[in-house]
C-alpha positions in Angstrom: -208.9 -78.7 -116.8 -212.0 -80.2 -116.6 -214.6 -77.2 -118.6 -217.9 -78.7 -116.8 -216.3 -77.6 -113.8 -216.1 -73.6 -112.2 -212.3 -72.8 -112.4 -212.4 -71.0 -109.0 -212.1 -73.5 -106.5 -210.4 -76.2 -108.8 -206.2 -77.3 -107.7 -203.6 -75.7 -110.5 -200.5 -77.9 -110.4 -197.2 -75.8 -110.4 -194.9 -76.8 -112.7 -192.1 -77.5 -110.9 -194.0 -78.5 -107.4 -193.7 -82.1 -107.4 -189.9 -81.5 -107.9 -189.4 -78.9 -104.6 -191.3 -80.8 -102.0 -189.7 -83.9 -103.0 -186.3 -82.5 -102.7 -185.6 -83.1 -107.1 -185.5 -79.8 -107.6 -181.2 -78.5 -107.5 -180.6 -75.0 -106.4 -178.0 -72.9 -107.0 -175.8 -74.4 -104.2 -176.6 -78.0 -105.4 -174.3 -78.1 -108.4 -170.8 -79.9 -107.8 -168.3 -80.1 -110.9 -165.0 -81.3 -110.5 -162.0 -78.9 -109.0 -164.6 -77.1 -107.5 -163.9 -74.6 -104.4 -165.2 -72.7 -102.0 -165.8 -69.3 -100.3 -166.8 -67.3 -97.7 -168.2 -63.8 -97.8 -166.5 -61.2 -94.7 -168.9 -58.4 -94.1 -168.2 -55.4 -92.5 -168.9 -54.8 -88.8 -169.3 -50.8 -89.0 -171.8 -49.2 -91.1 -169.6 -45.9 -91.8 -165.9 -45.1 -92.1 -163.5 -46.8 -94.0 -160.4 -50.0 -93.8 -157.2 -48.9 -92.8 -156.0 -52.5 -92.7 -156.8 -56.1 -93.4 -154.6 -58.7 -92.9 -155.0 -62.2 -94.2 -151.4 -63.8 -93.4 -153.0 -65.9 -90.7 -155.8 -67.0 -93.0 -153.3 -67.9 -95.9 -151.0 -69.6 -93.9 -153.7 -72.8 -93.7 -153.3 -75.7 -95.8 -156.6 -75.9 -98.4 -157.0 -71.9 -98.0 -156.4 -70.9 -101.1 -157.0 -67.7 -101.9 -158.0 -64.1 -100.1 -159.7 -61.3 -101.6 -160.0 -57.5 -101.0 -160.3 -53.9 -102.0 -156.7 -54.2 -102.1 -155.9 -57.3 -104.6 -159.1 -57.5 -106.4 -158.3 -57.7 -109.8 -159.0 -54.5 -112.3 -162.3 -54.1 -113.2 -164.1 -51.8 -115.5 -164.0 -48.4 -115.0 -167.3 -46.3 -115.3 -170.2 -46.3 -112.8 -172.7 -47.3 -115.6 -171.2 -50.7 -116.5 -172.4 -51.6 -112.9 -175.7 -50.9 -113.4 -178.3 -54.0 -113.9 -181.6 -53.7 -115.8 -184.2 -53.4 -112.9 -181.2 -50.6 -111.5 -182.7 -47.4 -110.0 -181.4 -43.6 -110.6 -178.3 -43.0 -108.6 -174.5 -44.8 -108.6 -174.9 -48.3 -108.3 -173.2 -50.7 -105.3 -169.2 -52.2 -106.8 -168.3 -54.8 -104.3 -164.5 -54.5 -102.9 -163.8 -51.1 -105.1 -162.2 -49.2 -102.1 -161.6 -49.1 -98.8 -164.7 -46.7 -97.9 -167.3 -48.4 -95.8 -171.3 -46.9 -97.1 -173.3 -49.7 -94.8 -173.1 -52.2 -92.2 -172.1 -55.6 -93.5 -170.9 -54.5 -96.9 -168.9 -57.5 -98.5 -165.3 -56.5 -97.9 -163.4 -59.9 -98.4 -163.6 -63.2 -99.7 -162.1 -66.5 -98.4 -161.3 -69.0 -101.3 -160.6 -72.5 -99.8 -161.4 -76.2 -101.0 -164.1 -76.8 -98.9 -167.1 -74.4 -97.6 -166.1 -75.1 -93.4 -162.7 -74.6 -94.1 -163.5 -71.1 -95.9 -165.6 -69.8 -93.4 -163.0 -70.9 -90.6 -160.5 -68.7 -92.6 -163.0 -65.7 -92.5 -162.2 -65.4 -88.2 -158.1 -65.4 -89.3 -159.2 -62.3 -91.2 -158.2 -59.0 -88.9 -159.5 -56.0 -89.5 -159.2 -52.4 -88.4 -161.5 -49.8 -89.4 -161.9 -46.2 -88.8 -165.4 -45.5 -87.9 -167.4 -42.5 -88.8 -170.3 -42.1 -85.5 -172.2 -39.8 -87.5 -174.2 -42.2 -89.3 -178.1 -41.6 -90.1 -180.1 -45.2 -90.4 -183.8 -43.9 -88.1 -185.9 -42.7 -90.6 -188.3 -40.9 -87.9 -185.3 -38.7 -86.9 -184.3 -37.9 -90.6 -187.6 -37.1 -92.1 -186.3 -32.8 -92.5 -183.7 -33.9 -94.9 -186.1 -35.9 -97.4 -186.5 -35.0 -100.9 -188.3 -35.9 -104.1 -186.4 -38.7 -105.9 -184.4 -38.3 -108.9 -185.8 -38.4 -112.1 -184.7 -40.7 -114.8 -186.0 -43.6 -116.7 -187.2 -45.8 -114.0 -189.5 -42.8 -113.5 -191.5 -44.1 -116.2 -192.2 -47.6 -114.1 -192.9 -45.9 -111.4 -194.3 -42.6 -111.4 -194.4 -39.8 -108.5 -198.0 -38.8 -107.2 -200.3 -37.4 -109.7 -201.4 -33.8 -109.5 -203.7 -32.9 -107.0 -207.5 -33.7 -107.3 -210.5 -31.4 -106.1 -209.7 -29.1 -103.1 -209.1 -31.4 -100.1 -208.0 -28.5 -97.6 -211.3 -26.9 -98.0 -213.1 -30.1 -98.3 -211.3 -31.8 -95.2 -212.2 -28.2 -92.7 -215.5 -28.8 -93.1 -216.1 -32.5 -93.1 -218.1 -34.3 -90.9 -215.9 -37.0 -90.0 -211.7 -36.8 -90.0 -209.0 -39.4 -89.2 -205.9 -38.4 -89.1 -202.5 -40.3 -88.5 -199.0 -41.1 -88.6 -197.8 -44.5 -89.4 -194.6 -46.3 -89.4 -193.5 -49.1 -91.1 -190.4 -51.5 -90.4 -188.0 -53.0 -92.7 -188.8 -56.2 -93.7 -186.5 -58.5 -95.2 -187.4 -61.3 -97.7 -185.2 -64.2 -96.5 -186.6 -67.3 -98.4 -185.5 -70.5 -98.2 -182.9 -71.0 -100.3 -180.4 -68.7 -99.3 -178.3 -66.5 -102.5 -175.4 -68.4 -104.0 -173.7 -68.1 -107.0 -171.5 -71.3 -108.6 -169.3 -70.0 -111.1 -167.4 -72.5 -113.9 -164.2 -71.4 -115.9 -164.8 -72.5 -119.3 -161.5 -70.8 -120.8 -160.3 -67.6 -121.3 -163.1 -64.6 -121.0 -166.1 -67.2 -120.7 -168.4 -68.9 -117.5 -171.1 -70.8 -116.8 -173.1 -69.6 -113.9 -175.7 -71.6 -111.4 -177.0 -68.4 -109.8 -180.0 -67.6 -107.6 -181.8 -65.2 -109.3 -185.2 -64.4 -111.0 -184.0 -62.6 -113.7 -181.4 -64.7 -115.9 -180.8 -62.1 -118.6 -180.0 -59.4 -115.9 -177.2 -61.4 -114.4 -176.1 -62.3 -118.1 -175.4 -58.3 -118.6 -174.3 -57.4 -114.9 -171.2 -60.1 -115.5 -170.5 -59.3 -118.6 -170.0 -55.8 -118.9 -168.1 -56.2 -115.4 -165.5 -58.1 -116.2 -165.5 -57.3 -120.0 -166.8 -60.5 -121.7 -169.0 -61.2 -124.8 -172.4 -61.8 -124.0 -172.9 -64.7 -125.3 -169.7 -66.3 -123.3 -171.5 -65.8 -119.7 -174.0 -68.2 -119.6 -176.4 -68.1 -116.7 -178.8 -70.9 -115.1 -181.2 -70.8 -113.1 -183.5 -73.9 -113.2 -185.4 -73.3 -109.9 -185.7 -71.1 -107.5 -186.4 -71.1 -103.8 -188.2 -67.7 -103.2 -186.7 -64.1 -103.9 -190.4 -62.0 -103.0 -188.3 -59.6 -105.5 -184.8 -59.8 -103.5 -183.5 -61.8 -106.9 -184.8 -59.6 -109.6 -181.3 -57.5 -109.6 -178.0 -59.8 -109.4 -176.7 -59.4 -105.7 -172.7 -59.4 -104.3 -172.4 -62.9 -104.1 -172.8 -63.2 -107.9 -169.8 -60.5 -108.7 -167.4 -62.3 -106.3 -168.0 -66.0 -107.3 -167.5 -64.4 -111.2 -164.4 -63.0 -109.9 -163.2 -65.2 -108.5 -163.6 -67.9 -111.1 -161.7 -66.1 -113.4 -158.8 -65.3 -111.3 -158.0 -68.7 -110.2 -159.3 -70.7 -113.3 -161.2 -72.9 -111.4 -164.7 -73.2 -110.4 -166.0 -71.2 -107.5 -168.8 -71.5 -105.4 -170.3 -68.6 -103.3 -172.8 -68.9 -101.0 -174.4 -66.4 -98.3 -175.3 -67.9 -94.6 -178.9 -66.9 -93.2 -177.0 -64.0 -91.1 -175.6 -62.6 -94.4 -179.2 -62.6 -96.2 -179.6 -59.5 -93.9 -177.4 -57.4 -95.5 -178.6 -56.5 -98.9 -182.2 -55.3 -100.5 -185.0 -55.7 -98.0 -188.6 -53.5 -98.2 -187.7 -49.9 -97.1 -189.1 -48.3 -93.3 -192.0 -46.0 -94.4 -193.3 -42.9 -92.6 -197.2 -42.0 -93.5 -198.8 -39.4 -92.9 -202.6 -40.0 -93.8 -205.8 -37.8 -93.7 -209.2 -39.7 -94.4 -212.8 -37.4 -94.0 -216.6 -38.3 -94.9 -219.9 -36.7 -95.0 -222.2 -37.3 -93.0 -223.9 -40.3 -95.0 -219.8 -42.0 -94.4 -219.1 -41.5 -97.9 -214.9 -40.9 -98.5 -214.8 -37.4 -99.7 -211.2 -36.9 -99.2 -207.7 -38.7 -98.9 -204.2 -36.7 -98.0 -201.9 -39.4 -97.9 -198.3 -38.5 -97.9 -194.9 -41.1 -97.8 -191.5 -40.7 -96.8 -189.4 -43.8 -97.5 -186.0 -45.1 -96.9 -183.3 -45.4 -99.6 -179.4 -45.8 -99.8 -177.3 -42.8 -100.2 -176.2 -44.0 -103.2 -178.9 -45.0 -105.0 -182.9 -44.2 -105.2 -185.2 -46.6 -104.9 -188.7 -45.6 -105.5 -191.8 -47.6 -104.7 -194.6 -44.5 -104.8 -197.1 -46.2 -102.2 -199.8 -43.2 -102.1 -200.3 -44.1 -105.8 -202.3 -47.3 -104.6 -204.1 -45.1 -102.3 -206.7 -43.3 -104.6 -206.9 -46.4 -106.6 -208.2 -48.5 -103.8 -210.4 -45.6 -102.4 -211.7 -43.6 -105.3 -212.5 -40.2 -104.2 -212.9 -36.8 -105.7 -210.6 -34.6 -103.6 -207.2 -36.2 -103.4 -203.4 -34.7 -102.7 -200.7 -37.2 -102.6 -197.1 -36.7 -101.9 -194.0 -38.9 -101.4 -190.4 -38.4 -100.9 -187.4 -40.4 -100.3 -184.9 -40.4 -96.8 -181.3 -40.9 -97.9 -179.9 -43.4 -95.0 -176.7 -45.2 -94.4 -178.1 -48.7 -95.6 -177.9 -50.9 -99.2 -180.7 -50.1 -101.6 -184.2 -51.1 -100.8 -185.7 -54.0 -102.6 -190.0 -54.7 -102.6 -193.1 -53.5 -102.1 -194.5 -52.3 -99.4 -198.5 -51.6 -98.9 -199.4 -48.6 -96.7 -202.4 -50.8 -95.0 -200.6 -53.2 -93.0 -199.1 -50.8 -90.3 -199.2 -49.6 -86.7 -199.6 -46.2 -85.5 -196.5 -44.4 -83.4 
């Protein structure tokens, strides 16, 4: 950088920019190795109840299909709740593809269609039949389930992110006699992170108990620890890479389902496997949780902010708690001297929330 020159204003070369737009740069999905195969993820169609049968006769019956995997043949995998859990992992019980036949959201990973090449995996995936028994009473509208929210569970991830502080002043009494009030309720969508290159995992059998992964991901170390207290291996025998990466916006920072069944995979057949998720699939794992706000702004009569009641319910997965406390920002964006702030989470039939979401870009209802 040029020191006679303002720094604002000036062009910053990324590192690895020259190598994206010019198509250098390999992804995940871009590694070939010899003997490789590969597969393609079934998702469930129903977002409650559970499997009573799956039948991959049909499927198997192919030439170049090699291999099906369920609930029902996967091989036997650690035991305890906790080995599951990754570093950026919030309170609760964390996701284990294929462990039974219960079904917690719609398009959970329940199979996996091994073949020697990617069109003649996912051509398997429609001889796969299915029958389910479907639970109706599923909950995934947070406006309808805001009476059965509650304050998230405490644990260490508390630490990262904190609940609302304590409140500040006397808003009630400063709000009744305010000069000017606002008052609404907001809501705020899902959004899902999608980016361009799509999440794939290519796994390499190196010998007994030890891989070499290409996997999409933003955290390298975290995928390193999720495989290998899985499937039982020495750390240093699981080696993940992770040269470039195509976007995540967060969605890569824990290791996601295609990782655990191209690791599986690999180990049961001996041979390299590639897994890789189609755009329709990227829909059915972390995304930035629906928000309810309620918010309460008032001002003297000089428009100075003399108090803020801004509460949150958000979305999270019934089986774990994600946490992203978004009245925290508010008082640190608008300091003022009478402030309450609340927030609580709405357990809902859908995967665990991944992202931030800011309270500012929203629509009234």
């Amino acid at each position: 950088m040029n020191n006679n020159k303002p720094y604002f204003g000036q062009s910053v070369s990324r590192v690895d920019g020259i190598a994206k737009v010019t198509g250098e740069a390999k992804y995940t999905a871009e590694y070939h190795v010899e003997g490789l195969l590969h597969s393609y993820i079934i998702n469930s169609t129903i977002t409650k109840g559970s499997i009573k049968n799956i039948d991959a006769s049909a499927a198997l019956a192919v030439p170049g299909i090699i291999a099906f995997f369920s609930h029902k043949n996967r091989p036997s995998l650690t035991w305890f709740d906790f080995q599951y859990k990754d570093m950026d992992a919030p309170q609760g019980t964390p996701f284990r593809p294929l462990k039974d036949e219960k079904i917690i959201f719609n398009g959970q990973p329940i199979g996996l269609v091994v073949a020697e090449t990617f069109e003649l995996a996912r051509y398997g995936s429609t001889l796969i039949t299915v029958t389910y028994e479907e639970e109706e009473n599923f909950q995934t509208d947070i406006v309808e389930h805001l009476e059965k929210s509650r304050k998230p569970i405490s644990g260490i991830m508390m630490a990262l992110k904190p609940p609302p502080p304590k409140p500040k002043g006397d808003f009630d009494s400063v709000y009744a006699t305010s000069k000017f009030k606002v008052e609404q309720q907001i809501l705020h969508g899902q959004e899902h992170h999608n980016p361009i290159e799509m999440f794939a995992s290519t796994a390499i059998y190196k010998g007994k108990g030890k891989l070499t992964i290409y996997d999409k991901t933003q955290g390298a170390i975290n995928s390193q620890l999720y495989v290998a207290n899985i499937f039982g291996l020495h750390f240093k025998n699981v080696r993940i890479i992770s040269p470039f990466v195509g976007g995540a916006f967060g969605a890569g920072l824990r290791p996601q389902y295609q990782l655990f069944l191209a690791a599986m995979a690999a180990l049961e057949l001996k041979q390299p496997v590639r897994v890789t998720m189609d755009r329709h699939q990227m829909f059915t794992f972390g995304h930035r949780p629906s928000t309810v706000q309620h918010i309460m702004y008032c001002a003297d009569a000089d428009g100075k902010l003399t108090g803020i009641n801004h509460k949150a319910w958000a979305e999270t997965s019934r089986f774990e708690d994600y946490t992203e406390t978004v009245v925290n920002w508010t008082n640190q964006l608008y300091p003022c001297p009478n402030v309450k702030l609340g927030y609580e989470l709405v357990p809902l039939d859908f995967f665990t929330s991944k992202g931030i979401k800011i309270h500012h870009m929203c629509w009234k209802f």
